[in-house]
C-alpha positions as CSV (number, residue, x, y, z in Angstrom):
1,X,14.9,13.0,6.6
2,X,14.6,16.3,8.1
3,X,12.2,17.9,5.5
4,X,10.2,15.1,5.5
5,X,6.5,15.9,5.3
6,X,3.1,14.5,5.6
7,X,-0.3,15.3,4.3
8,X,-3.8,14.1,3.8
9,X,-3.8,14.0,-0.2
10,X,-6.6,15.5,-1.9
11,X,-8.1,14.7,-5.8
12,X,-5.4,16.9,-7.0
13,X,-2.6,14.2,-6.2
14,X,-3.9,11.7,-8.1
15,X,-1.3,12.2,-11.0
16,X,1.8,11.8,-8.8
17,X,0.1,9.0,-7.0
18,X,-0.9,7.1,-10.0
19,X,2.9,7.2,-11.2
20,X,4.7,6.2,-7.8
21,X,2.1,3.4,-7.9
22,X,2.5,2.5,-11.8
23,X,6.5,2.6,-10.7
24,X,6.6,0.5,-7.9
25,X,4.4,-2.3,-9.8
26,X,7.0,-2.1,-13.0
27,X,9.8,-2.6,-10.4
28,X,7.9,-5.0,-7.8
29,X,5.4,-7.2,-9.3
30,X,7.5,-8.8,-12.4
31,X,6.8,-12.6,-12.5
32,X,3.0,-11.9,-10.7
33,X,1.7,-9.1,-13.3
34,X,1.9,-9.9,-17.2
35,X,4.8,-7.3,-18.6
36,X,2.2,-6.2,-21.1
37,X,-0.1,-4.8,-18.5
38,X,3.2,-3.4,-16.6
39,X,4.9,-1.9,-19.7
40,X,1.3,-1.1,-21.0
41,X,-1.7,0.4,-19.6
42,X,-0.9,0.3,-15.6
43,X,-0.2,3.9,-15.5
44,X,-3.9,4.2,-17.5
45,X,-5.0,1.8,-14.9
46,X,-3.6,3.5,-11.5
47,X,-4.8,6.9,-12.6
48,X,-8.6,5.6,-13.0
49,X,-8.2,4.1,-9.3
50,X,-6.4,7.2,-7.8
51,X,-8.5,9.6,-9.6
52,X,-12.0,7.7,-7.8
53,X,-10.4,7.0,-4.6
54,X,-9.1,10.6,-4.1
55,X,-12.1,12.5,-5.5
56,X,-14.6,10.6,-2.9
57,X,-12.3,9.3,0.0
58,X,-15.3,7.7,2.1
59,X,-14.1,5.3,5.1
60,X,-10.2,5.8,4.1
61,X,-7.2,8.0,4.4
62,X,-4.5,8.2,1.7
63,X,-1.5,9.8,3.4
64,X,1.4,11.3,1.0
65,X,5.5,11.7,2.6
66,X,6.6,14.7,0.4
67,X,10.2,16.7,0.8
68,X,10.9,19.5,-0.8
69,X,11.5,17.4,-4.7
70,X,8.1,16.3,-4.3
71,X,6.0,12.8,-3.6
72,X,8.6,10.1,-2.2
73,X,5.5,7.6,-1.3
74,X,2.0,7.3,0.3
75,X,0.1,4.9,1.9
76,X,-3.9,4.4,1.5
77,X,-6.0,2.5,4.5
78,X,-9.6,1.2,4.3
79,X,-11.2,1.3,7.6
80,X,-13.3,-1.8,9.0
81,X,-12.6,-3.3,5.4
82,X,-13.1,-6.8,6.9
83,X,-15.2,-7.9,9.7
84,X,-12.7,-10.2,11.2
85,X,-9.5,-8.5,10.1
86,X,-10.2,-5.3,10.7
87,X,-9.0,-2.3,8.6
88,X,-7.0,-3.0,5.0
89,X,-3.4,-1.1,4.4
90,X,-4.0,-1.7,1.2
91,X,-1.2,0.4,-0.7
92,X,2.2,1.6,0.3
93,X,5.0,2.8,-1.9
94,X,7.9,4.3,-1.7
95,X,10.2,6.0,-4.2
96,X,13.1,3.9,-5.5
97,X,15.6,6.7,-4.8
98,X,14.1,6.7,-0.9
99,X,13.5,3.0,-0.4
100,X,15.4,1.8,3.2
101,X,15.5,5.2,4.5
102,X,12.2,5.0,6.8
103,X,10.0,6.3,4.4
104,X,7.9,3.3,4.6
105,X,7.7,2.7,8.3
106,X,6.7,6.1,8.9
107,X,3.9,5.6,6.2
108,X,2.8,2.4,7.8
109,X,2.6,3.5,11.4
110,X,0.8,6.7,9.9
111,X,-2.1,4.1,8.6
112,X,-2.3,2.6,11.5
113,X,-2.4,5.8,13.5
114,X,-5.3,6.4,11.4
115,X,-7.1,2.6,11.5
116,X,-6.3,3.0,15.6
117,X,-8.4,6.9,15.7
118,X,-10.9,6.1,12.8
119,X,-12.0,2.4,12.4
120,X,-14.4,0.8,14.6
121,X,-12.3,-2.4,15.6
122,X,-8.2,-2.7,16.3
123,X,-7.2,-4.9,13.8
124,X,-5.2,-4.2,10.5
125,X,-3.7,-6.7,7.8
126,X,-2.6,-6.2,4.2
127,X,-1.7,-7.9,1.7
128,X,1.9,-8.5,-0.2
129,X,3.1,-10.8,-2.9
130,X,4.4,-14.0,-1.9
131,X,7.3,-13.6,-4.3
132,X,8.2,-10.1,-2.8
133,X,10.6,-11.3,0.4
134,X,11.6,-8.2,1.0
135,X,8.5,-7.0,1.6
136,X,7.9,-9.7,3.9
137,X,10.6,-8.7,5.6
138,X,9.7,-5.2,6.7
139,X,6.2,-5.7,7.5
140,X,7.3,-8.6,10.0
141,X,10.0,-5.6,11.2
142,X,6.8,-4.1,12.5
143,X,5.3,-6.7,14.5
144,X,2.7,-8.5,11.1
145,X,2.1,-11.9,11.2
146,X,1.9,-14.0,8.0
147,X,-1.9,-15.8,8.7
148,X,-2.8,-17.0,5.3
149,X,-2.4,-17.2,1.3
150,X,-5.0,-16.8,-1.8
151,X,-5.1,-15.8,-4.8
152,X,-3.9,-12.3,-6.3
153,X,-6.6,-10.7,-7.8
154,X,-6.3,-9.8,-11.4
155,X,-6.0,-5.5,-11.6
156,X,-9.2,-4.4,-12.7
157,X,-10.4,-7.9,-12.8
158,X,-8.8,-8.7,-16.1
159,X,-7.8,-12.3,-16.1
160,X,-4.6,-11.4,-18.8
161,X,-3.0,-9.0,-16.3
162,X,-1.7,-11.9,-14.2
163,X,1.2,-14.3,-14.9
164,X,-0.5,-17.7,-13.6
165,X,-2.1,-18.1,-10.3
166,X,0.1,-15.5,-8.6
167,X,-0.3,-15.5,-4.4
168,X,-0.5,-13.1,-2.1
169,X,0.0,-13.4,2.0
170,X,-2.3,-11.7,4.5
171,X,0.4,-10.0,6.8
172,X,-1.9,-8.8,10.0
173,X,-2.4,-6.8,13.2
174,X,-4.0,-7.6,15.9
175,X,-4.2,-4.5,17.3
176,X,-3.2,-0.9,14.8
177,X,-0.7,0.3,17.9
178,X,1.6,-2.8,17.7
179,X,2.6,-1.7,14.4
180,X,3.8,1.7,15.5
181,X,5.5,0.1,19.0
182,X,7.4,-2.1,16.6
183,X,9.6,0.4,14.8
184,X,11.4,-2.3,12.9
């Protein structure tokens, strides 16, 4: 990981990010997200999101890894999302080809580096598919604590674009510098 980079992304990303992200739902959130949405309009769908959260980045930080082939994965943070839980991770993906390589931890103790200097309060949480156990696995690597289940929201608020009554686990912080003492 010597060339490993990181950057602040700008509106210009918004392409690259939109695919990682349409990728990583295709391969990740089969069973939660109707295949029809995933094999359908999600790239259509993360492009809108990336295109608006990049071109007026108010009270967030998107953070892109990069090497010298390109985008390998990014993370996005909301800060002082939620009064009680405290700043929202609320994407991070990773490249398939870089996935287990410490791509992601780097991300997420980048997000919180950023909730710790730029949020009002300590705390950070995000959410992760209850069916995604590997997922699980890494964010308790860095020190998160499952505290609760609801509902998945539907992408875009479109009822069809969810399998069922999917859930999703709140994975928190209760403070942003445990996450980067953890290290997994």
């Amino acid at each position: 990981m010597t060339s490993l980079r990181f950057r602040a992304a700008v509106a210009e990303d918004a392409e690259a990010v939109a695919q990682l992200h349409a990728d990583s739902w295709r391969r990740h959130y089969r069973g939660a997200y109707a295949d029809a949405f995933l094999d359908g309009d999600v790239v259509a769908n993360r492009r809108a999101v990336w295109s608006s959260r990049l071109a007026a980045p108010a009270a967030a930080a998107t953070v892109l890894a990069e090497d010298d082939a390109g985008l390998l994965g990014f993370v996005h943070v909301v800060f002082d999302a939620d009064d009680v839980w405290g700043s929202l991770v609320d994407n991070l993906h990773v490249t398939n080809a870089r996935r287990r390589t410490g791509v992601g931890g780097a991300l997420l103790v980048r997000a919180a580096e950023a909730a710790g200097e730029r949020a009002g309060g300590r705390a950070v949480y995000l959410w992760v598919l209850e069916q995604n156990k590997a997922a699980q696995q890494f964010y308790r690597a860095y020190g998160g604590s499952c505290v609760e289940a609801a509902p998945v929201p539907s992408p875009g608020g479109v009822p069809g674009r969810l399998n069922g009554s999917p859930k999703a686990l709140r994975m928190a912080w209760s403070d942003a510098s445990l996450v980067a003492r953890s290290g997994g």
